[in-house]
C-alpha positions as semicolon CSV with decimal commas, in nm:
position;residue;x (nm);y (nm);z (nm)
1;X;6,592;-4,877;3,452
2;X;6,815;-4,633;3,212
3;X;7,148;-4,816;3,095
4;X;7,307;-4,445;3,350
5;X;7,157;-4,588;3,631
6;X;7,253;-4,983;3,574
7;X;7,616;-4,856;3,593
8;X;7,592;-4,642;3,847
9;X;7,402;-4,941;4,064
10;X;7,765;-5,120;3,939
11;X;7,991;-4,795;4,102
12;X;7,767;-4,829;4,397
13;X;7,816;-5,221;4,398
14;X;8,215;-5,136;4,426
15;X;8,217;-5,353;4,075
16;X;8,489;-5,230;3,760
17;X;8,337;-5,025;3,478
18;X;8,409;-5,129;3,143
19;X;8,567;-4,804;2,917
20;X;8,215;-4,786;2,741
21;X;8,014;-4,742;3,079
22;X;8,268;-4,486;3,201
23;X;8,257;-4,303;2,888
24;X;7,827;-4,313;2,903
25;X;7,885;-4,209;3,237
26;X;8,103;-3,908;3,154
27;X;7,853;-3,837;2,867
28;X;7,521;-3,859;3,019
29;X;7,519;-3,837;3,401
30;X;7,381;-3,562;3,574
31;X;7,639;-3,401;3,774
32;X;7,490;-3,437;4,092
33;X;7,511;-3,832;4,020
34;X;7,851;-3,823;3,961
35;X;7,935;-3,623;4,250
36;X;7,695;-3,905;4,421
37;X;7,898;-4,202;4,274
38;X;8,238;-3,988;4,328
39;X;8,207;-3,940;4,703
40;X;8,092;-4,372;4,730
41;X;8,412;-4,448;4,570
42;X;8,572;-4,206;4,822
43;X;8,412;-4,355;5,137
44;X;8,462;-4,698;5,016
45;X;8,870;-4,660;4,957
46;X;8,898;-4,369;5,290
47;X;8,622;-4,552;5,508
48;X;8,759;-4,337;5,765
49;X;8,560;-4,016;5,674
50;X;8,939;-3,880;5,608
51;X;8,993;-3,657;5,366
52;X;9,315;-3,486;5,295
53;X;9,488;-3,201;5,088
54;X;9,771;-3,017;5,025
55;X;9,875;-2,650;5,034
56;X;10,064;-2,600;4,702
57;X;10,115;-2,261;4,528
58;X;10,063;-2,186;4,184
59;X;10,389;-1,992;3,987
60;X;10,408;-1,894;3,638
61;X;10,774;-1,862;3,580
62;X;10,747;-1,695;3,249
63;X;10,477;-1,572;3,045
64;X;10,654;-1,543;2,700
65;X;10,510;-1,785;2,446
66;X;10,551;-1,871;2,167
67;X;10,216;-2,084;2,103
68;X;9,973;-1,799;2,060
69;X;9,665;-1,986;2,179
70;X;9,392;-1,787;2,062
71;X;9,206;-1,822;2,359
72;X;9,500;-1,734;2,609
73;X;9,527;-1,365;2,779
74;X;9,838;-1,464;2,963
75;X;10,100;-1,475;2,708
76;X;10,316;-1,225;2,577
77;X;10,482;-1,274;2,231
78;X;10,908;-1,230;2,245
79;X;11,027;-0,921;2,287
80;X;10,713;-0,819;2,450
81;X;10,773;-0,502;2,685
82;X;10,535;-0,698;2,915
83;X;10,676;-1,043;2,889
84;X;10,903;-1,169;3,217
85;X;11,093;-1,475;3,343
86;X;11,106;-1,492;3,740
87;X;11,486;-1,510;3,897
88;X;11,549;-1,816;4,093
89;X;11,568;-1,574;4,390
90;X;11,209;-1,465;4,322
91;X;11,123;-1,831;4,289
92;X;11,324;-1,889;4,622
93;X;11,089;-1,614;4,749
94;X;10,767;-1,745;4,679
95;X;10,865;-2,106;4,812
96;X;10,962;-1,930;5,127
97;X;10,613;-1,792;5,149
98;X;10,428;-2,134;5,047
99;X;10,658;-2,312;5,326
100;X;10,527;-2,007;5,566
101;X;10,178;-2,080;5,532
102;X;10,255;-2,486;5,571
103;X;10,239;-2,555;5,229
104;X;10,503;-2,890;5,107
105;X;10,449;-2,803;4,649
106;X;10,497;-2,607;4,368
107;X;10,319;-2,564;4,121
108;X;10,546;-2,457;3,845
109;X;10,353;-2,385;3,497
110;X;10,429;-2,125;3,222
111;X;10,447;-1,998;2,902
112;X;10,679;-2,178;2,595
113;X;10,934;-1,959;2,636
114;X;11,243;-2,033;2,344
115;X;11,468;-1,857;2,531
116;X;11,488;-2,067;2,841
117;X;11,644;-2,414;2,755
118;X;11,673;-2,757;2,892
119;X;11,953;-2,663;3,114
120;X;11,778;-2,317;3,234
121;X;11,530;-2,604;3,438
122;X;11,724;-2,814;3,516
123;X;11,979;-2,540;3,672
124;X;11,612;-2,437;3,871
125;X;11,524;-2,795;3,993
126;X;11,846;-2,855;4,132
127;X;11,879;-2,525;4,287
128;X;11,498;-2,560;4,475
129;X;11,596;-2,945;4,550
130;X;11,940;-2,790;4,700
131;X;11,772;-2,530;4,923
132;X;11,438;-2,725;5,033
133;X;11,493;-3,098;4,979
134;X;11,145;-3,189;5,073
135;X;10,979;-2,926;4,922
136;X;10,806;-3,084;4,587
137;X;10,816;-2,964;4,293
138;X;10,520;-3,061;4,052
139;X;10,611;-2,857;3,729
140;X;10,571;-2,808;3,361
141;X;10,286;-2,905;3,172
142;X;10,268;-3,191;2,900
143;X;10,305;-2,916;2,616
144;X;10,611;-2,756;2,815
145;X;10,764;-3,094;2,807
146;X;10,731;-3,151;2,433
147;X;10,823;-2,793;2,370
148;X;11,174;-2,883;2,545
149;X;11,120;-3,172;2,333
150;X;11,129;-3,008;2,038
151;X;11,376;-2,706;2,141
152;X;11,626;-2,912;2,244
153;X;11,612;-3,210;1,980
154;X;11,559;-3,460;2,288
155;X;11,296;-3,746;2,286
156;X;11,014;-3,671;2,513
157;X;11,124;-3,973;2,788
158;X;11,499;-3,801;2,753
159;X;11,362;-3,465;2,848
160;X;11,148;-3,598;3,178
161;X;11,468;-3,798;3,249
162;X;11,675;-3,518;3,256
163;X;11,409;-3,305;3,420
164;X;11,341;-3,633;3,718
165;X;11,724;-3,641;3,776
166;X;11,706;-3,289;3,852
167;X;11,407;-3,265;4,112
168;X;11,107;-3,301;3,929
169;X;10,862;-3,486;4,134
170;X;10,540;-3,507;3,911
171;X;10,373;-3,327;3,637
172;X;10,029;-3,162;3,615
173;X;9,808;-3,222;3,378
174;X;9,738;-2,882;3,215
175;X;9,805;-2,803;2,926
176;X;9,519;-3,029;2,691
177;X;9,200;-2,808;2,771
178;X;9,050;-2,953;2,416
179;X;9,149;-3,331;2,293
180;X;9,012;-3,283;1,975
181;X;9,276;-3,119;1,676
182;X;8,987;-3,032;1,493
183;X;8,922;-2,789;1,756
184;X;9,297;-2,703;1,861
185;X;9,370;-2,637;1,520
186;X;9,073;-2,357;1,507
187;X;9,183;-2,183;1,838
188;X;9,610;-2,201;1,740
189;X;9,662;-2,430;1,953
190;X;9,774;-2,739;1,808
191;X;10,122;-2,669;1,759
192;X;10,232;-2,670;2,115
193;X;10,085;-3,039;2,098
194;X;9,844;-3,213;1,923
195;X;9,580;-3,454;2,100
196;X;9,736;-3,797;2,057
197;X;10,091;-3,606;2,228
């Protein structure tokens, strides 16, 4: 028996992996397994045959940037004649929409925009928070929180403090498509955050 399957037998068992099986796992399993393993794990926890979801919407406030990814179409360097930063009444817009079709999130990503600081979010979060108290607002990527970070001389924790007080309710993980600086140096990317940020 492969050293893949003995630790998927474990998954299917309901037993812990050790970091070194998941890792194998990640490295070597055929899709299809994992998907297998995946949906156990699922039943196991939601023996109920439940499965839920939530109808969020997707925003990019701004797409003026100042990282210059190489492999990024979407941003638009300052001053760009294309470049844009949504009003909070086009914001208010587009919740009003999401909430139409039943949906309860935001999702609030965009570009690293130096002209928009601490206070220009925080101003926003407040202001959805005010108008739809419920509504959640899962917002900014990792990088866009150390590029506050860095813009306004704040420690990392002190910006997501500031950002929580205001409405944030959770942040998505975007933002590290390669963990490797090797890489993120090759495609410009490594300035908005290295891997270990």
């Amino acid at each position: 028996m492969t050293a893949i399957n003995q630790v998927a037998d474990k998954v299917l068992a309901g037993l812990r992996l050790a970091g070194d099986e998941a890792l194998a796992l990640y490295r070597k399993a055929p899709t299809p397994l994992l998907g297998r393993l995946a949906d156990a794990v699922r039943a196991r926890k939601h023996p109920d045959r439940i499965v839920t979801y939530i109808i969020d919407r997707n925003v990019n406030y701004t797409n003026v940037c100042v990282a210059k990814c190489a492999f990024c179409a979407f941003y638009r360097p300052v001053g760009s004649a294309d470049g844009y930063v949504l009003g909070f009444d086009e914001l208010f817009h587009k919740i009003d929409e999401t909430i139409a079709v039943g949906g309860v999130q935001l999702l609030l990503q965009g570009g690293h925009n130096p002209d928009l600081p601490l206070a220009w979010y925080e101003d926003l979060f407040r202001a959805v928070k005010e108008r739809y108290p419920a509504f959640k607002l899962h917002a900014l990527s990792p990088p866009e929180v150390i590029h506050l970070s860095r813009l306004s001389q704040l420690s990392v924790p002190e910006v997501l403090r500031r950002l929580i007080d205001a409405g944030l309710d959770s942040v998505p993980g975007g933002g590290a498509e390669i963990l490797v600086d090797r890489v993120r140096k090759l495609l410009h990317c490594y300035s908005k955050a290295s891997a270990e940020e």
